[in-house]
C-alpha positions in Angstrom: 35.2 0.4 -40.5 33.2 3.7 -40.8 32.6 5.2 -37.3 29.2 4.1 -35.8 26.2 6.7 -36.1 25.2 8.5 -33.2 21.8 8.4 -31.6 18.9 10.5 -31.9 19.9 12.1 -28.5 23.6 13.3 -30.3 25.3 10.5 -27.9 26.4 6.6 -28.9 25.3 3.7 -26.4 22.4 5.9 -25.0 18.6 5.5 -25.4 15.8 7.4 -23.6 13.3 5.2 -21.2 9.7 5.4 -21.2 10.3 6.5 -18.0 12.4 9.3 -18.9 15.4 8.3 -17.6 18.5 7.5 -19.6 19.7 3.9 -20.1 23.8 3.1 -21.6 24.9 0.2 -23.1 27.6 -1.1 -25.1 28.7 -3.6 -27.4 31.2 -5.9 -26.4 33.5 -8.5 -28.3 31.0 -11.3 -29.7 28.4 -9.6 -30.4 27.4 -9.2 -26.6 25.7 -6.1 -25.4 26.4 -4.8 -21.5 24.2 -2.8 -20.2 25.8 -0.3 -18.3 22.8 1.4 -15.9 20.2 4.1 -15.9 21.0 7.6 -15.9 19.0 11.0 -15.0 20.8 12.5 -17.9 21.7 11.9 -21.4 25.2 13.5 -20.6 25.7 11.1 -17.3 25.0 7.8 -19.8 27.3 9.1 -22.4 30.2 9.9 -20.0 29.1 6.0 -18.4 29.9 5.0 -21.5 33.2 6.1 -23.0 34.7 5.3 -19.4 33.4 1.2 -20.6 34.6 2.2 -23.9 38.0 3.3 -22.4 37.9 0.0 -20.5 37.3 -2.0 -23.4 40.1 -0.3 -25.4 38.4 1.6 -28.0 39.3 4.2 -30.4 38.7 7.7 -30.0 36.3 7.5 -33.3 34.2 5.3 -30.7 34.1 7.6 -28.1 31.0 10.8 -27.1 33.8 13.0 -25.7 37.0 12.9 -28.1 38.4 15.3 -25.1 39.2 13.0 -22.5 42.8 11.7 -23.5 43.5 9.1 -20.4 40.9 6.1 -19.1 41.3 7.1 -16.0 40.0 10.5 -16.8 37.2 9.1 -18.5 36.5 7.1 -15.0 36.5 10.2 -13.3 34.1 12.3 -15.2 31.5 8.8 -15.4 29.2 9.2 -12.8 30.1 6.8 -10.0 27.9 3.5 -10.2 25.0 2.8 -8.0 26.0 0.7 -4.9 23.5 -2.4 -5.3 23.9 -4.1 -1.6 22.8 -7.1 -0.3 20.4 -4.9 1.6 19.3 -3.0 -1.3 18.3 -6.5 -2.6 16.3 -7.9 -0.1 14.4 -4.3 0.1 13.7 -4.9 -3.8 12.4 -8.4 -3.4 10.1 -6.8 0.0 8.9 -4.6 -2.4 8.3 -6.7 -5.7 6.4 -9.4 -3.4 4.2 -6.5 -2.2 3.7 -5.3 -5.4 2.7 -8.7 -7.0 0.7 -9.0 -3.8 -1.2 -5.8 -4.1 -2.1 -6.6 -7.8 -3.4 -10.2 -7.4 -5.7 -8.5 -4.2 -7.0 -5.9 -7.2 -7.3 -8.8 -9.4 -9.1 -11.1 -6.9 -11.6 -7.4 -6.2 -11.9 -7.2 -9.8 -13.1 -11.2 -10.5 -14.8 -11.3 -7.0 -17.1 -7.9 -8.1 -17.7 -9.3 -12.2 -19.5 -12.5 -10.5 -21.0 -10.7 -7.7 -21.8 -7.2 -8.2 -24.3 -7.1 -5.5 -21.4 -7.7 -3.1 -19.2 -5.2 -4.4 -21.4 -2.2 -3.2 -19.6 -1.1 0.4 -22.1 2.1 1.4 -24.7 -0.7 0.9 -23.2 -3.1 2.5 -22.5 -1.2 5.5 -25.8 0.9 5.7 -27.8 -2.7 6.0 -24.6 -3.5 8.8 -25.4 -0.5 10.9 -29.3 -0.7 10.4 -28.9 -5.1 11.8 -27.0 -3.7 14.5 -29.4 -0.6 15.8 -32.2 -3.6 15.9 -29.9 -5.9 17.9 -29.6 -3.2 19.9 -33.1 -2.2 20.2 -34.1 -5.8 20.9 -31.5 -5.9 23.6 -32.9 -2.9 25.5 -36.1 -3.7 24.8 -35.6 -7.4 26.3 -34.2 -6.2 29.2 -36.9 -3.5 29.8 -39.1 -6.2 29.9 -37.1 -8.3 32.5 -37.4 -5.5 34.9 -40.9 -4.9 34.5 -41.3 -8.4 35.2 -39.3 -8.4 38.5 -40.3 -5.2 39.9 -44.1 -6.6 39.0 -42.6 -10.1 41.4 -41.0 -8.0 43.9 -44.5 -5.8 44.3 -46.3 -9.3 44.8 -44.0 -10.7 47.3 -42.3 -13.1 45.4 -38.9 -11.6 45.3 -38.1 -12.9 49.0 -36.3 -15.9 48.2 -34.0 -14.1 45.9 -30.5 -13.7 46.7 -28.1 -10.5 45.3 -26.7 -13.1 42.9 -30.2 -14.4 40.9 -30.5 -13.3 37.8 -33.9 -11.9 38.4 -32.3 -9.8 41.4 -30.2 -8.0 38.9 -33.0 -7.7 36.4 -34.8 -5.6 38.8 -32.2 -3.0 39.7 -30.7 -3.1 36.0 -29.9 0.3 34.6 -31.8 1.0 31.8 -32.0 4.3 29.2 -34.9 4.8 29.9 -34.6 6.0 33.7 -31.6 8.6 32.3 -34.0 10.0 29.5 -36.6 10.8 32.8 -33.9 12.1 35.0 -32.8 14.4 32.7 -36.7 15.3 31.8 -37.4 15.8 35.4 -34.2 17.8 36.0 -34.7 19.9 33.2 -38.2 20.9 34.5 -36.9 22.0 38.3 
């Protein structure tokens, strides 16, 4: 049998990622392929590589380094394997679900904003929020205002005697309002 070709890299059993990285692999009896990692480096797949080809009692012909004379030479010069742990696991899956979670949310953004695109507008949306709120707001002061004109108007006429320091009205009357800080600070500046 005529020695197998090399790759376009110059090394058997190793193929460049479209991630750049280097991934080793090797044909086994039966036709079966094992895939033997990912690499940095061309050089670290091809060393991977004639250490399985050592393993699996190859010829030298077979082999990216004809120098290395003993398998367990060819085990030390392979770079050692990556220690896959249970822990290293679990991590994975944390990260896969959050992954598969993250791109169903942009999928869910992406359907929700086709069928509503008047929802999908967030300086809009939270212009029109603050503007609600400033008239809540308003309304608010402007209610109580008017609750303390009203009991400073009964307490003038008299009718504030039957009150006691718990009635709403009571507390209307000596409420604080902005308004008595913006003419404090008028009257102040003005001394």
């Amino acid at each position: 049998m005529p020695p197998r070709r090399r790759g376009a890299l110059g090394y058997r059993g190793v193929r460049v990622r479209p991630s750049g990285t280097y991934s080793a692999e090797i044909q086994a009896g039966g036709g079966m392929r094992l895939r033997l990692e990912t690499f940095d480096t061309a050089q670290e797949g091809a060393r991977s590589y004639d250490a399985a080809a050592w393993r699996l009692l190859r010829s030298l012909q077979d082999m990216n380094f004809t120098d290395v004379a003993t398998r367990e030479r060819a085990q030390e010069l392979a770079p050692f394997p990556r220690l896959l742990t249970d822990e290293d696991r679990r991590k994975h899956r944390r990260r896969e679900h959050r992954l598969r979670l993250a791109e169903m949310d942009e999928q869910a953004m992406a359907l929700w904003s086709h069928r509503f695109p008047e929802d999908t507008n967030e300086e809009q949306f939270f212009a029109q929020r603050r503007a609600k709120r400033r008239e809540e707001r308003a309304a608010y002061r402007e209610d109580k205002r008017t609750r303390r004109a009203v009991a400073k108007y009964n307490i003038a006429l008299g009718d504030a005697s039957s009150w006691d320091s718990g009635d709403e009205r009571f507390l209307d009357a000596y409420a604080h309002t902005s308004d008595e800080d913006i003419i404090k600070t008028e009257s102040e500046s003005d001394e």
